[in-house]
N, C-alpha and C positions, 0 to 999 in steps of 0.2 A: 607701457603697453601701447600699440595699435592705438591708434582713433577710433578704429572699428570695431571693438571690443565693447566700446559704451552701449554696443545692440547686445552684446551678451548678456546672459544669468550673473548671477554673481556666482556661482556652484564653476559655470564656464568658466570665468576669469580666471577663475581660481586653479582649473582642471590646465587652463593654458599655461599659464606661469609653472607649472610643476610638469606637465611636458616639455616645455623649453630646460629646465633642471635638468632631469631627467638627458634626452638627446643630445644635449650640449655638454654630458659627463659631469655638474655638478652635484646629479645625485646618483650614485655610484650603484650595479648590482647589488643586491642582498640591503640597502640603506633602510633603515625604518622610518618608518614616519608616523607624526602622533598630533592627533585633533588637536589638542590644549599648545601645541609649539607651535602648529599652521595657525590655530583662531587667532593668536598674538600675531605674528608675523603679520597676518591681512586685516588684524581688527576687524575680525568677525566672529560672530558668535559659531560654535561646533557642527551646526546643520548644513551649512552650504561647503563646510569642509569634508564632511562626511559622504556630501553627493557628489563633488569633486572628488574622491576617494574612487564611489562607487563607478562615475563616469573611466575617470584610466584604470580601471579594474576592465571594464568591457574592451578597452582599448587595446589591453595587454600590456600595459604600463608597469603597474602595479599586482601585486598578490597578496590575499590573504589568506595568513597562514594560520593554520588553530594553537591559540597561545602564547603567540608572538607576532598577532597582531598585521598592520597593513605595512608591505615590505617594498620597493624597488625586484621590477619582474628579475631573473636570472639573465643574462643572453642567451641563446641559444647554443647547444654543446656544438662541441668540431663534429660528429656525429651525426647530429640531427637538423644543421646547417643548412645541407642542401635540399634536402625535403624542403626546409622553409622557403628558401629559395626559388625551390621549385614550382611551388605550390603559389608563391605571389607570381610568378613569371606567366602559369598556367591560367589562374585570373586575370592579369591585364592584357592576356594575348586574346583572349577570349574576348575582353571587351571592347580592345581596340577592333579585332575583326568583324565583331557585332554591329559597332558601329561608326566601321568606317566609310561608308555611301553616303552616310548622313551628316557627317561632317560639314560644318557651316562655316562661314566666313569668321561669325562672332564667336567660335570655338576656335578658331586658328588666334583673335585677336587677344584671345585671354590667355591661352595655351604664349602665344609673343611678349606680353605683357611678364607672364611667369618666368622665361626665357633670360627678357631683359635682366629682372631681378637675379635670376639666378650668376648671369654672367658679372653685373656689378658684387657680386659675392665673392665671387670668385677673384675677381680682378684684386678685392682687397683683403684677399685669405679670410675672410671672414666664415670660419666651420658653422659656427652655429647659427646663423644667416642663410648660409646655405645648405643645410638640413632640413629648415625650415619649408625653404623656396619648392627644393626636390622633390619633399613631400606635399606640396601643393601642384606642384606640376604634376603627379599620379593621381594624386584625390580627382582633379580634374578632370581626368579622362576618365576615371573607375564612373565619379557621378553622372557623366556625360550617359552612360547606360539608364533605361528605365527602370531596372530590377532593383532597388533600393535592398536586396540582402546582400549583392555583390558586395555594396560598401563594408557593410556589416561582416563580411567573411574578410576582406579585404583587410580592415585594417588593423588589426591586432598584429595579423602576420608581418603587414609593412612596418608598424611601430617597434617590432621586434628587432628586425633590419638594422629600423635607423639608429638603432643604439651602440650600431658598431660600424658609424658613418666613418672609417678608416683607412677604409681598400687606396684610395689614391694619393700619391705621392705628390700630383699636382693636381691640382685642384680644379682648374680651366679643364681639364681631360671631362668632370662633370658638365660641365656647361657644354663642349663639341657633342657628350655624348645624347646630351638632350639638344643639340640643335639639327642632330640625325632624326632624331625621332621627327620635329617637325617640319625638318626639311623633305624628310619621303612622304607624310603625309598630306603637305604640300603639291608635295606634285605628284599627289595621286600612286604613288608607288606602292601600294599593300607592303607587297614584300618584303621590301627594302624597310618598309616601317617596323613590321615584327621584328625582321631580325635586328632593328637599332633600337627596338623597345628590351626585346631577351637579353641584348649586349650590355643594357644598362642595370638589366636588374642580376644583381653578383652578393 
């Protein structure tokens, strides 16, 4: 793990290592998952496995089903795809427009900072790295809002997303497509920002 992880819960550690599973495809749609396999695996007792449970349950990780227990969420159908889609594109265009006047220096240096990473992801094919990154690069701008239920509305949808981190052939295409976003925020372009934030969210 992180170095930075030693500030987390132990229920969090726990909740992160099974999202990384999870968006990196080693734990597959529909897979079960069972307290008494995770407490061995982390050598921990059933309780902070249970709240790492209930944590990517809000997330949309996870579902519990009656009778069979806590399961790997479904992805979303061809169907009901673009609504999701929709609906996360409709949230961060809102938030970047909210607030963009207020964008600060120390937001562009975290936002460069994410960038960086993203781009050394990329440069080394590394998917699950950069699922990772992607998903810190949006977190960052949804939190940059004062509304604390944005995030809360935000991120199950996004989590749903990232489970079918697929769409590109090449993989640098994600890094250009997040160096638009902060290249037009950079220079003050709204516009130009929306539409390279909508472009990225597919």
């Amino acid at each position: 793990m992180p170095a930075f992880e030693i500030f987390r819960t132990l229920p969090e550690q726990i909740a992160a290592r099974l999202q990384q599973d999870i968006l990196a495809g080693q734990l597959q749609p529909g897979d079960p998952l069972r307290e008494v396999d995770l407490s061995e695996r982390f050598g921990v007792s059933r309780g902070p496995v249970r709240e790492a449970f209930r944590q990517l349950t809000q997330q949309g990780l996870l579902v519990l089903e009656p009778n069979k227990g806590v399961r790997v969420a479904q992805n979303p159908s061809v169907e009901v795809r673009p609504l999701v889609v929709q609906l996360r594109r409709t949230i961060e265009v809102f938030v970047l427009e909210s607030i963009f006047d207020r964008i600060t220096d120390d937001d562009l240096a975290i936002w460069d900072d994410i960038l960086s990473d993203i781009k050394e992801a990329c440069e080394s094919n590394d998917l699950n790295a950069l699922t990772d990154h992607d998903l810190r690069f949006h977190q960052a701008i949804i939190k940059s809002h004062d509304d604390r239920d944005l995030f809360t509305l935000w991120q199950p949808i996004a989590m749903r997303m990232m489970m079918q981190y697929n769409r590109l052939g090449d993989l640098m295409e994600s890094y250009r497509e997040h160096k638009r976003i902060l290249d037009a925020i950079r220079a003050r372009d709204r516009p130009a920002a929306i539409e390279a934030l909508s472009t990225n969210i597919q």
